[in-house]
C-alpha positions, 0 to 999 in steps of 0.5 A, spaced: 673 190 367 666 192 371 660 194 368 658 200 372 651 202 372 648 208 375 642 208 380 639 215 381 635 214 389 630 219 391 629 222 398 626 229 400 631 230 406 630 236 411 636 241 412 642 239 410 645 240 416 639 236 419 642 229 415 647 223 417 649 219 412 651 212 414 653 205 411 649 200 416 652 192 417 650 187 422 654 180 423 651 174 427 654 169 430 661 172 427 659 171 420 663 176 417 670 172 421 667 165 418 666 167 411 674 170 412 670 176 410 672 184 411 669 191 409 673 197 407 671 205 406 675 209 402 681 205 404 680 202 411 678 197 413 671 197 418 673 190 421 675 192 428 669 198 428 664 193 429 660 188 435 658 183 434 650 181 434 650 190 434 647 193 427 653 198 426 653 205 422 659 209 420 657 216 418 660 218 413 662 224 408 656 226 402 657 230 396 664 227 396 665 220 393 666 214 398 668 208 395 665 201 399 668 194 398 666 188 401 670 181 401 665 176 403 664 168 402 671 168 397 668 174 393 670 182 393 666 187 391 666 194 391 661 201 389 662 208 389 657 212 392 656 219 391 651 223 397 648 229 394 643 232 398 643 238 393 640 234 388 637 229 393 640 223 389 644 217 391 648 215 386 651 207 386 656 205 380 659 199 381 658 192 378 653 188 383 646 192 384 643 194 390 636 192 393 631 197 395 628 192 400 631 187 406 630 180 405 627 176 410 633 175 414 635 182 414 628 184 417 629 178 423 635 183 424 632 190 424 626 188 428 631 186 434 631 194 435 627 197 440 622 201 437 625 208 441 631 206 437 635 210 431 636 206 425 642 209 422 640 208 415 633 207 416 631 212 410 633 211 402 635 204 405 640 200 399 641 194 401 648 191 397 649 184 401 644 180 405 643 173 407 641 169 413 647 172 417 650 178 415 647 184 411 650 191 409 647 197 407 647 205 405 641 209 409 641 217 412 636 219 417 634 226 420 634 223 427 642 224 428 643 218 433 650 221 435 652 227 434 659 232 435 657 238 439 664 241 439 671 240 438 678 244 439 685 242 437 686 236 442 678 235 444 672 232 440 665 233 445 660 227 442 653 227 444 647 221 442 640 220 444 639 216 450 634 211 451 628 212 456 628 206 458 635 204 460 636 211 463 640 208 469 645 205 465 652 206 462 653 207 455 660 205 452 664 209 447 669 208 443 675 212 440 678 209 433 684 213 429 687 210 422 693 206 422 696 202 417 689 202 413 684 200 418 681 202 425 685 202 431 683 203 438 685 208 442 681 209 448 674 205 450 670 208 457 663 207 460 658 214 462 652 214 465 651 221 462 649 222 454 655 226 451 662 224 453 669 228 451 676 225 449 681 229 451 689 229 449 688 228 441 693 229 436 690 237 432 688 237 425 687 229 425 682 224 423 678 220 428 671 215 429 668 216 435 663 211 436 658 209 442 653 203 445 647 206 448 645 203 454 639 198 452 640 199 445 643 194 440 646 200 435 653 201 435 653 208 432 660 211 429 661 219 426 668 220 423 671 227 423 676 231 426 679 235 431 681 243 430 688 245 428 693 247 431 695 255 431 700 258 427 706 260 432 711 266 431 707 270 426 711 277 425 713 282 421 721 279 418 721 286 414 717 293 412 718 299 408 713 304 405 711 300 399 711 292 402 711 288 408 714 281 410 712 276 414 713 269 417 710 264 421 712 257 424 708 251 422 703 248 428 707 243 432 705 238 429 705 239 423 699 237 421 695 241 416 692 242 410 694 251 407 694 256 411 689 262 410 692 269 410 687 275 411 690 283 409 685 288 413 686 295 411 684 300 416 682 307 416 685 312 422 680 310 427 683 303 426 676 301 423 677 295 417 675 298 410 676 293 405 678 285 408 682 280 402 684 273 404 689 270 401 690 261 401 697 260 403 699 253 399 707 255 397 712 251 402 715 257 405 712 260 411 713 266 408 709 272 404 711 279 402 705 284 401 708 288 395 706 294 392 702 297 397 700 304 396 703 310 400 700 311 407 697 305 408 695 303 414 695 294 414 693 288 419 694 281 417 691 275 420 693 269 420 689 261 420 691 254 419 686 250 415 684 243 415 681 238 410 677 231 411 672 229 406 666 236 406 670 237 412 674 244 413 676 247 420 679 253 421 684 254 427 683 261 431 686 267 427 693 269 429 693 277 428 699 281 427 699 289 426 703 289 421 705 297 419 699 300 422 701 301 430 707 305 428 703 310 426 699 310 431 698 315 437 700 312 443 700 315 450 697 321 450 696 324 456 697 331 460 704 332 464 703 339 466 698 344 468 697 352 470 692 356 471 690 359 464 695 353 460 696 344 459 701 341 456 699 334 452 705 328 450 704 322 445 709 318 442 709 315 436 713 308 434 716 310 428 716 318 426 719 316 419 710 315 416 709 321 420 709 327 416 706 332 422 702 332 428 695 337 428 692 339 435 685 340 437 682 344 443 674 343 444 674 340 437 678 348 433 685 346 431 690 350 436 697 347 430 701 343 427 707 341 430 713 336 428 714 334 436 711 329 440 708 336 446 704 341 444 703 346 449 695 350 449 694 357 452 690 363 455 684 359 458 680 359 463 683 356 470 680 350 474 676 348 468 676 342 464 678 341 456 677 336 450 684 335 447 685 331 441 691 329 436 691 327 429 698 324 425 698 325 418 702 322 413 704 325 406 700 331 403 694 330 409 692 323 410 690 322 416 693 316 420 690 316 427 687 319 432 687 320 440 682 324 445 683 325 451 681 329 457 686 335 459 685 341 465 687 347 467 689 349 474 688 353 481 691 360 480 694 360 488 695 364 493 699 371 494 700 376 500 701 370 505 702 373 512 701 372 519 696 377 523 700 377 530 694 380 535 690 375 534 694 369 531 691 369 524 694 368 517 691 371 511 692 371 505 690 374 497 687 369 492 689 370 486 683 370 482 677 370 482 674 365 487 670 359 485 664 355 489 669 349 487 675 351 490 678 351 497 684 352 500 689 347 504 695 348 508 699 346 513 702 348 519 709 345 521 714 346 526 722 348 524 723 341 523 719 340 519 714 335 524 707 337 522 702 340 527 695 340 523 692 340 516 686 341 512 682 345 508 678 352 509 673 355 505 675 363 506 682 367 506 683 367 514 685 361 518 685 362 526 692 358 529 690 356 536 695 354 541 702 356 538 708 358 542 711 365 543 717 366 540 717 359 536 718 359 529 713 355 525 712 353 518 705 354 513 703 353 506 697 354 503 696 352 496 689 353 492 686 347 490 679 345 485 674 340 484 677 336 490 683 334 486 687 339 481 692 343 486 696 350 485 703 352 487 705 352 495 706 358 498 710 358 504 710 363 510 716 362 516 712 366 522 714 366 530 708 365 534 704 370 538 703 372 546 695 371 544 690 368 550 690 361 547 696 360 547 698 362 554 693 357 556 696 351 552 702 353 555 699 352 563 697 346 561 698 343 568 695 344 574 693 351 575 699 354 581 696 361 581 689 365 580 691 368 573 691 361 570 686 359 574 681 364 572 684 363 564 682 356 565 675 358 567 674 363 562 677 359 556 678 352 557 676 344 559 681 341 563 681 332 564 686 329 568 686 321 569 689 317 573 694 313 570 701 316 566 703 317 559 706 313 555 712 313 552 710 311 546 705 318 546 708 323 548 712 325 541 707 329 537 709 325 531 706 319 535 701 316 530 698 312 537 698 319 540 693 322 535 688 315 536 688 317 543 687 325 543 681 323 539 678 318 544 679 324 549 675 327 545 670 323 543 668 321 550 667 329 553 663 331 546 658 324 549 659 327 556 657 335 553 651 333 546 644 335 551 649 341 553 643 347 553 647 349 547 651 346 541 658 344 542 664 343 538 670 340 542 676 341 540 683 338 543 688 342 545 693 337 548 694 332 553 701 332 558 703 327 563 701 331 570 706 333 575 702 329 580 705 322 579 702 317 575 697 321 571 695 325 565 692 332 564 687 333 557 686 340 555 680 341 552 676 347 548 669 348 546 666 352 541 659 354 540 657 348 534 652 353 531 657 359 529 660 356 523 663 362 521 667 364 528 670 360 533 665 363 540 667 359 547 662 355 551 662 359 559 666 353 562 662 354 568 656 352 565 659 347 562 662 344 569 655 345 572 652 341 567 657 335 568 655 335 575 648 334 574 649 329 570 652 324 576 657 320 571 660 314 574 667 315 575 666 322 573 668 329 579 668 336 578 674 339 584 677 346 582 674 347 576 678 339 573 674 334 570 676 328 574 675 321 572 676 316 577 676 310 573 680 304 573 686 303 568 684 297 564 690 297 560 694 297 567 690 292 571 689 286 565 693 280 567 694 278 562 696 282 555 691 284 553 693 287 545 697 282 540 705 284 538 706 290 536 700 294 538 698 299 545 693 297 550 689 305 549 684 306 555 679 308 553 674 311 560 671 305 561 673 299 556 680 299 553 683 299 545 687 296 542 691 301 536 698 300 533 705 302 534 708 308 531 711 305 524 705 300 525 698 300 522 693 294 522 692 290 516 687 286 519 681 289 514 685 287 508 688 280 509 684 274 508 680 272 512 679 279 513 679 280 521 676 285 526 677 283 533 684 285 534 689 289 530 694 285 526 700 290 526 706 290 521 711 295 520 710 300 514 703 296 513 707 291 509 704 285 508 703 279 504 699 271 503 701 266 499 693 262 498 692 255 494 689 259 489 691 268 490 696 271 492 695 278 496 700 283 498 700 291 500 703 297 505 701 303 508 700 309 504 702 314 510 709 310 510 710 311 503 707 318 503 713 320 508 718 315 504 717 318 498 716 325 500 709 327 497 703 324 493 705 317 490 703 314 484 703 306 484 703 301 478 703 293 479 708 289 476 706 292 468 701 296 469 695 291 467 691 291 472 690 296 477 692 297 484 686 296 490 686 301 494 683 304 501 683 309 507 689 307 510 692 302 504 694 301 496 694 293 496 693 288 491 690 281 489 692 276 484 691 269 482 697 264 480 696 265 472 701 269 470 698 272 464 692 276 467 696 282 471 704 280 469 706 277 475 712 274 474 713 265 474 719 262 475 720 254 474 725 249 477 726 242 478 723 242 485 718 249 486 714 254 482 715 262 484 711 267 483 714 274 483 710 281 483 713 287 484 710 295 486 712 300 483 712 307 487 713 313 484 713 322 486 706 324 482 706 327 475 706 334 479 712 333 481 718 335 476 724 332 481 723 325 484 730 322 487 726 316 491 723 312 487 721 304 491 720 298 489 716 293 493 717 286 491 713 281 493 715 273 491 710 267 493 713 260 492 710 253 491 713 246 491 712 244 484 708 237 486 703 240 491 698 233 493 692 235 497 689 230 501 693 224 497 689 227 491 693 231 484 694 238 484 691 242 478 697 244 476 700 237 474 700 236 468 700 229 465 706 227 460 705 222 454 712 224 449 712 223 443 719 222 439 720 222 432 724 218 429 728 218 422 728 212 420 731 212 412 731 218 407 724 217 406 720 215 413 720 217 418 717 214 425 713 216 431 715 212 438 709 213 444 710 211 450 703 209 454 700 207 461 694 203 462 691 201 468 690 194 468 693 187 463 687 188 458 690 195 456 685 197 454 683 204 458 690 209 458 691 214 463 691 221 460 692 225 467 696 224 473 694 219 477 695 216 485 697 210 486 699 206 492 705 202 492 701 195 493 699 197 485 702 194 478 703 199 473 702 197 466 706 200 460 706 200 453 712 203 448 709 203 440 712 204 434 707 209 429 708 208 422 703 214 420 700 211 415 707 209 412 708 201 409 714 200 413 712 191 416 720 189 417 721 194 422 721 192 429 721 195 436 726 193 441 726 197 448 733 198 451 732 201 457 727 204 462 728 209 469 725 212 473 726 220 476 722 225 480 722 231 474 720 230 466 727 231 466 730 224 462 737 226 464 735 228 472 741 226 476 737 222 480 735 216 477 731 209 479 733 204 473 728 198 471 731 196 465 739 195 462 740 193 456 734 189 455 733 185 460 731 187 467 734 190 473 728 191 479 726 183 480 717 186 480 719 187 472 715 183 467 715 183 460 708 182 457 710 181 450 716 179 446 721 185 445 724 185 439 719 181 435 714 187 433 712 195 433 708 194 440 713 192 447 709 192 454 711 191 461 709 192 467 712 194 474 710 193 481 709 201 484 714 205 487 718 210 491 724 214 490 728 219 495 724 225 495 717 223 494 715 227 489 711 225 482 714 219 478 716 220 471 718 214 467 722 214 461 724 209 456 730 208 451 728 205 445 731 202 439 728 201 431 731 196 427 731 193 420 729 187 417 737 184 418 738 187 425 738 183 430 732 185 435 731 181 440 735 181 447 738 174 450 738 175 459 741 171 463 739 169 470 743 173 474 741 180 477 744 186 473 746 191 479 742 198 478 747 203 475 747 209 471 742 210 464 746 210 458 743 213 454 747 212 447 746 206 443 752 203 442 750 198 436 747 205 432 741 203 431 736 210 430 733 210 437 730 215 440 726 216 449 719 216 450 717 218 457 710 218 460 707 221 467 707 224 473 704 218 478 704 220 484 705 215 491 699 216 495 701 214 502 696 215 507 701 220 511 704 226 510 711 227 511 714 233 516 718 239 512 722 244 516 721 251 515 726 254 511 729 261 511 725 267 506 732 270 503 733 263 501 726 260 499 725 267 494 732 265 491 728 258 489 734 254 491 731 250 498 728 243 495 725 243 502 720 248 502 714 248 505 708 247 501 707 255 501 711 260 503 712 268 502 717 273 502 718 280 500 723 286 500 724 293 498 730 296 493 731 303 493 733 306 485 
C-alpha cells in the first residue's frame, strides 16, 4: 500500500494563459540506460523524448491530474500531480516527498544553462529524484520557451525564443506521436528560423513537438493537438411544419470526441434571435428537431470537437439552413415596364409555408397576392420606384422580405412622318418632355443594312443624301436616363429629289456646269490617287467606316484655323471613273449653329487650302487633289498582320481589320498596341500557367443575336468584363471561384467555361440563343524548369485493415531521403536516376496490444498515376523476393511491424511522375511470414494483387516522384477537337480551344 501524503506549493503566477507548466529531467553520461531506468507521463513513456547531456521538459496539462512514475536504480515510483493555477497550489500525492532545493549535483547541471536561457520549471521548483547523474523534477515559468502559435486539422505552427548569441545557427525540432505507449519519432529537421510548421498531420490527433535551440543546451517539448476534421454532408434528411431531420457523416478520419449542433432561429430579415447549442454524444449521425412552433424560420451549425487533457478544440461550423430558405423570397427583379406601370417577379422555394404575398411601393402597401408577380400601375413615367415584397406565413407572421429597385418607362413617339421637301422626319412625342429624355433612330434601307444611327434632342431630324424614289426604313423610339427605351415606332418612306441629294448623286467628277456649280455652292470634293478596295466599297463594310473617318479627320486638320467654325461631315467616297482613284464628298457646316445645319461657301473654303500650301495638297477646278504616295501600295513588304487592311492614311498608313474581324490586341494578355491582332467574330481565348482568358466582339453578337444582348459567365458568380468593342472574361484555374467547370483523367486537367448569350429582358420572343464555350487543357504533371508544379500533390496512403473482430490495423507506406530514415519526404520531389529511393511499409496498431502480429511485404510496382491498377506497370517485387536487380531489402520481411527497402531510381515509357504501391500482408503468431528466394532472377509480370494464402492484406502507396532529366522532350502538337475531347496523351504542355452551339 502507498502512504500518500499532500504538499500544497505556492506560487503567485501571472495570466493563466502566460503559464507553462513542465516536468524537467537531464541524464549524464546515459545514466538513466545504465540505471536500466525510464519515466512515464500519464502512461507513456518519455524514454525516446530526451538528448543526452540536455535538460529536457515536456509541458504538460494543469488543472487535470498527471500521473508521473520513474524507474531508476531497481526501484519505481510514482506521484500524482494536480496543476491548479486558480488556486495557485501544486498539489503531490505520492509515497516519496519531494524537495524544494536542488542538491549540489543538480545545481552543477542547472548552471550548465546560459544565462539568456529558459529553464522550463525554473519557478515553484520540486525535485522528486536527484543524484550526481540524473535529476528529475516539476516547475512552470511565464518565459514560454516554445510555444504553439496556430494549428488546423493537419498543421501544428511551434515558435521558441532564439538565442542572441547563436542567431546564425540551426535549431533542431523534433516531432513525436504515441505508439504503443511510448514517443515514436515521426519527423526531425533543422531551421535557421524561429518557428517551424509541421505539415501532413492526422486531424484531432495528440503530438509532442520539441526543439533544440541553437546555443543552448534545453531540449524543450509542448504536448497537444492538431484541429479536427469537419463534419462532411451535413443535410436535411426530412421537414415538415413541426420538425426537421439531419444528418452528417463523420470526419474522415474518424477521429473525434462529440459533435457540437447549434439550432438559430431567425427573424424575417434572416437576423439569429435566440442560438441553442446542443452536444451530440449519441452513435447515430443524426438529430430531429421536434416540436417546433409554427412558422419557425431554423438554421443549424454543425462542429466536431475534440478533447486532450484542458485542451478542447472545435472544427469550422458547418451551417445548414435547414427550413428557413424555403421561405424565403428569391429573385426578385422587374420583367417588364411601361410608361406609367412595372411588373415585379419572385420565386419562392417551397410555397406550401406561405400563406400570401404583401406588396409595397415607396413603402404603401399596393396588395396582396397568392402569385409570385404583381403588377403596380398609374405612376409616372421615366422615374424610379422602391418596391419591396413580404412573405407571410399563417394569420400574418412575416417570413421574409426583399427590396428592389423598379422603373417606369418612356411614353414613345406617335404621328412619325417624312417631310419630302426638305427631306425631314418629324414627329409627336407622347408625353410631356423631359430634360432626360432624347430620342434615338435608325435609319435603314429596305434590306435592313443600316445607313446611320444616333440620338436628337428635338422632334425633327434632317435626312442628308438619300436616293430619289428609293425606299428607306426609320424607327425612332424614345429613351430616358441614358438606358430605359420605349417601343420603336416605324416608318417606311421613299426618299425625295432635295439639293443634297442630287449632290450625293453626282458624286463623280462634274461633267456639266449644273454639277459643277452645285458642287461650288454645297459640297467639298477630295480625290486621291490609288482605287478602292474591294473590301470598302459595300457600305456595310466595318473597314469602310475607319476610312470614311480618316478622310474626314484629315480635312477637319486641314480646315481648324478656317475664319469660321467647321463641322465636317462625310457624305460618301466612290472609286472615280479615272482609273485608279477614289473620289471623298465632303459637307461642311458652320460649328457654331448647333441648332441647323448652315454650309460653309466652299470657295472660301478652297482658297483657304490653297493658302496654306500643304504638301501633297492642290486645288484644280474646284477638287481637292492629294498628290501623295500610296504607302499601303508601295511597301515591299506587308505591311499589315493576317486578317487585317493596309488604310492610307494621307501621309502615313494603318492598319484595321477585315470586315468579320475585330482587333483583340487591347484585351489579350500581354496587352498589344503596335499592330492589330485581328480574329473573326473577335473570339479569342489564352490557356496561361496561371489564368485563363477568353472573349468576342459585341457587334458579332449584337448582329447574331438580333438586339441588346445579356451574357453570364458559366453560373453567373462572377460577372463578365466588359469594354468598347468587347464582353471578356478572366479566370484563374480554380474551379471554385466563377464555377469554371474542371475535368481530370489519367494524363490531363480541362478547364471549361462557358458564355451564355441571350436577348435582353425586353425582348419577349428570342429564338437565337449562343453558347460560347471555351476549354483550356493542362498535362496533369506540368514540370517547369525540372522543379514540381504546384498542382502535384504528394500521396502517402493509409489502409486500414480488419485484422480480427475486435482490432483493427493501420498499414503506411513512407519515403525518406537517405538509409538513417530519418527525414521523410511530404511533398513531391525530383530525383535524378543516379539516386536510391529509401521506402518504409509499417504496421500502426493504434494504440491496440497486438505483439504477435507481423508485416510481411508481398509485392511492389510502380505506375505513372495514383492509380495501384493502371495498366502500365513497372514490378519491383513479386511474391516477396525481388524483381529489378537495384532492390535492396534493409530489414528482415516478415519478421516484425515495420519492412524497409530501398531501389535505385527510375524511368517508365511516358516520363510522367512516379508513383509506388505496395501489397502487404498481416500475419498472426502461427503464420509463416517470412519468404525463402532463390537466386534465380524472377521475369517482370503483372501484379496480382489477390493474396492467394488469405492473409488479411491490404496496398499502401506513397508518391509522386518526378525524374529530372536535364532535358526537355519534344511534343507534337495535337488537334483542338480532340484535345477539348481530353483523349490525346501527347498534348502540349497548354493548349486551348473553343467552339459556338447554337440552342
Amino acid at each position: 500500500m502507498f502512504h500518500f501524503g499532500e504538499i500544497p506549493i505556492s506560487f503567485l503566477p501571472g495570466r493563466c494563459d502566460d503559464i507553462s507548466f513542465s516536468i524537467c529531467w537531464m541524464s549524464k553520461d546515459d545514466a538513466l540506460e545504465r540505471q536500466n531506468g525510464n519515466l512515464w507521463v500519464n502512461g507513456t513513456s518519455l524514454k525516446s523524448t530526451r538528448r543526452i547531456g540536455k535538460v529536457t521538459s515536456l509541458a504538460v496539462y494543469p488543472v487535470v491530474e498527471n500521473k508521473l512514475t520513474l524507474q531508476y536504480g531497481g526501484s519505481v515510483q510514482s506521484w500524482t500531480l494536480s496543476i491548479t493555477p486558480r488556486t495557485r497550489f501544486t498539489k503531490i500525492r505520492g509515497r516519496q516527498k519531494p524537495l524544494e532545493r536542488p542538491t549540489n549535483a543538480t545545481k552543477s547541471f542547472l548552471d550548465l544553462l546560459s544565462p539568456t536561457e529558459v529553464f522550463a520549471c525554473e519557478n515553484g521548483t520540486l525535485f522528486f529524484q536527484q543524484d550526481e547523474n540524473f535529476f528529475l523534477a516539476v516547475g512552470h515559468t511565464m518565459r514560454l520557451p516554445v510555444k504553439l502559435e496556430s494549428r488546423s486539422p493537419s498543421m501544428l505552427l511551434v515558435s521558441w525564443v532564439t538565442n542572441s548569441l547563436a542567431i546564425s545557427d540551426s535549431h533542431t525540432v523534433t516531432l513525436y506521436r504515441t505508439e504503443l505507449d511510448s514517443y515514436n519519432t515521426l519527423s526531425t529537421d533543422s531551421t535557421i528560423n524561429n518557428h517551424y510548421r509541421f505539415t501532413a498531420l492526422d486531424s484531432c490527433s495528440p503530438y509532442v513537438a520539441c526543439v533544440e535551440i541553437a546555443g543552448t543546451r534545453s531540449f524543450t517539448c509542448l504536448s497537444t493537438i492538431t484541429d479536427p476534421d469537419v463534419p462532411k454532408d451535413f443535410e436535411v434528411t426530412s421537414w415538415n411544419s413541426s420538425s426537421i431531420s439531419l444528418s452528417w457523416d463523420c470526419p474522415e478520419n474518424r477521429r473525434y470526441s462529440l459533435f457540437l449542433l447549434t439550432i438559430f432561429y431567425l427573424n424575417s430579415t434572416d437576423h439569429v434571435t435566440e442560438e441553442v447549442p446542443l452536444w451530440h454524444e449519441e452513435d447515430s449521425f443524426a438529430f430531429t428537431l421536434s416540436d417546433m412552433q409554427p412558422c419557425s424560420r431554423v438554421q443549424f451549425g454543425l462542429q466536431t470537437l475534440c478533447q486532450a487533457g484542458t485542451e478542447s478544440r472545435y472544427s469550422t461550423m458547418v451551417l445548414n439552413d435547414g427550413n428557413s430558405v424555403h421561405s424565403n423570397i428569391w429573385a426578385l427583379h422587374q420583367t417588364s415596364f411601361g410608361p406609367d406601370t412595372y411588373t415585379l417577379r419572385w420565386e419562392v422555394r417551397n410555397a406550401s409555408s406561405i400563406s400570401r404575398f404583401r406588396v409595397y411601393h415607396d413603402g404603401v402597401l399596393q396588395g396582396t397576392t397568392l402569385m409570385t408577380n404583381y403588377t403596380v400601375g398609374g405612376l409616372l413615367s421615366c422615374q424610379q420606384y422602391q418596391a419591396k415584397v413580404e412573405a407571410l406565413c399563417g394569420d400574418g407572421v412575416l417570413m421574409s422580405a426583399k427590396t428592389v429597385t423598379a422603373h417606369t418607362g418612356p411614353s414613345g413617339v406617335s404621328e412619325l412622318r417624312y417631310r419630302s421637301n426638305d427631306s425631314t422626319a418629324v414627329w409627336t412625342p407622347s408625353a410631356r418632355q423631359q430634360p432626360a429624355f432624347a430620342f434615338l433612330y435608325k435609319l435603314s434601307y429596305e434590306n435592313g443594312s443600316t445607313i446611320q444611327s444616333s440620338s436628337v434632342t428635338g422632334t425633327e431630324l434632317r435626312l442628308m443624301g438619300l436616293e430619289d424614289g428609293k425606299t428607306y426604313i426609320l424607327d425612332v423610339w424614345e429613351e430616358c436616363e441614358g438606358q430605359w427605351e420605349s417601343e420603336h415606332s416605324h416608318l417606311f418612306f421613299e426618299g425625295a429629289n432635295s439639293s443634297l441629294g442630287f449632290l450625293i448623286r453626282a458624286a463623280g467628277p462634274a461633267q456639266d456646269l449644273e454639277m459643277q456649280l452645285d458642287l461650288s455652292v454645297m459640297g467639298l470634293m477630295m480625290v486621291v490617287p490609288w482605287s478602292l478596295p474591294e473590301e470598302l466599297q459595300s457600305d456595310v463594310s466595318e473597314p469602310r467606316a475607319k476610312m470614311g473617318k480618316i478622310f474626314k479627320d484629315k480635312l477637319q486638320e486641314l480646315l481648324k484655323d478656317f475664319d469660321q467654325p467647321a463641322r465636317i461631315e462625310l457624305a460618301t467616297f466612290e472609286p472615280a471613273e479615272e482609273p485608279d482613284k477614289t473620289e471623298i464628298l465632303f459637307m461642311s457646316f458652320d460649328a457654331s449653329k448647333t441648332e441647323e445645319d448652315l454650309p460653309l461657301p466652299v470657295e472660301d473654303q478652297l482658297d483657304y487650302i490653297r493658302s496654306l500650301n500643304a504638301t501633297n495638297i492642290t486645288i484644280r477646278d474646284g477638287v481637292i487633289h492629294w498628290d501623295g504616295h500610296d504607302l499601303c501600295a508601295s511597301a515591299q513588304h506587308t505591311l499589315c498582320p493576317r486578317n487585317s487592311l493596309c488604310l492610307n492614311t494621307l501621309g502615313s498608313f494603318t492598319c484595321v481589320c477585315q470586315h468579320g474581324y475585330y482587333d483583340v490586341s487591347p484585351v489579350i494578355e500581354p496587352p498589344t498596341a503596335s499592330h492589330p491582332v485581328c480574329n473573326e467574330d473577335g473570339l479569342f481565348s489564352q490557356c496561361l500557367d496561371k489564368l485563363m482568358t477568353g472573349g468576342i466582339a459585341k457587334p458579332y453578337l449584337v448582329s447574331y443575336i438580333g438586339g441588346k444582348v445579356d451574357v453570364k459567365l458559366n453560373d453567373g458568380r462572377c460577372t463578365v468584363d466588359e469594354s468598347e468593342m468587347f464582353y471578356y472574361f478572366r479566370t484563374s484555374r480554380k474551379s471554385s471561384e466563377c464555377g469554371t467547370e474542371r475535368r481530370v483523367n489519367k494524363t490531363h486537367i480541362e478547364f471549361q467555361n462557358t458564355l451564355t448569350v441571350t436577348l435582353t429582358k425586353e425582348q419577349t420572343i428570342s429564338r437565337r440563343d449562343l453558347r460560347v464555350v471555351w476549354k483550356c487543357v493542362y498535362p496533369r504533371h506540368y514540370v517547369r524548369n525540372a522543379q514540381v508544379s504546384m498542382d502535384m500533390e504528394w500521396l502517402s496512403s493509409l489502409s486500414l485493415v480488419e485484422f480480427n473482430s475486435s482490432l483493427q490495423l493501420v498499414l503506411t507506406m513512407t519515403l525518406y531521403s537517405d538509409e538513417s530514415y530519418t527525414y521523410s519526404y511530404r511533398d513531391a520531389i525530383a530525383l535524378g536516376l543516379e539516386d536510391t529511393l529509401f521506402f518504409q511499409v509499417a504496421l500502426q496498431t493504434n494504440n491496440s496490444f497486438a505483439p504477435d502480429v507481423l508485416l510481411q511485404v508481398e509485392s511492389c510496382w510502380a505506375t505513372e498515376s495514383t492509380d495501384p491498377e493502371d495498366t502500365v506497370q513497372g514490378v519491383l517485387l513479386q511474391d516477396g523476393c525481388p524483381v529489378d536487380n537495384t532492390f535492396h531489402w534493409l530489414s528482415v520481411n516478415g519478421l516484425a511491424q515495420t519492412s524497409r527497402f530501398s531501389i535505385q531510381m527510375f524511368a517508365m515509357p511516358k516520363g510522367l511522375p512516379l508513383y509506388i504501391h505496395c501489397l502487404a500482408n498481416i500475419c498472426g503468431h502461427d503464420e509463416a511470414c517470412t519468404k525463402n528466394c532463390t537466386s534465380q532472377q524472377r521475369n517482370k509480370r503483372s501484379v496480382n494483387q489477390v493474396n492467394r494464402q488469405g492473409k488479411q492484406a491490404a496496398v499502401v502507396s506513397a508518391g509522386p516522384v518526378v525524374i529530372n532529366t536535364r532535358v526537355k522532350s519534344g511534343v507534337q502538337p495535337s488537334h483542338c477537337e480532340s484535345m477539348c475531347q481530353g483523349d490525346r496523351p501527347d498534348a502540349p504542355s497548354r493548349t486551348f480551344c473553343f467552339c459556338l452551339t447554337q440552342s
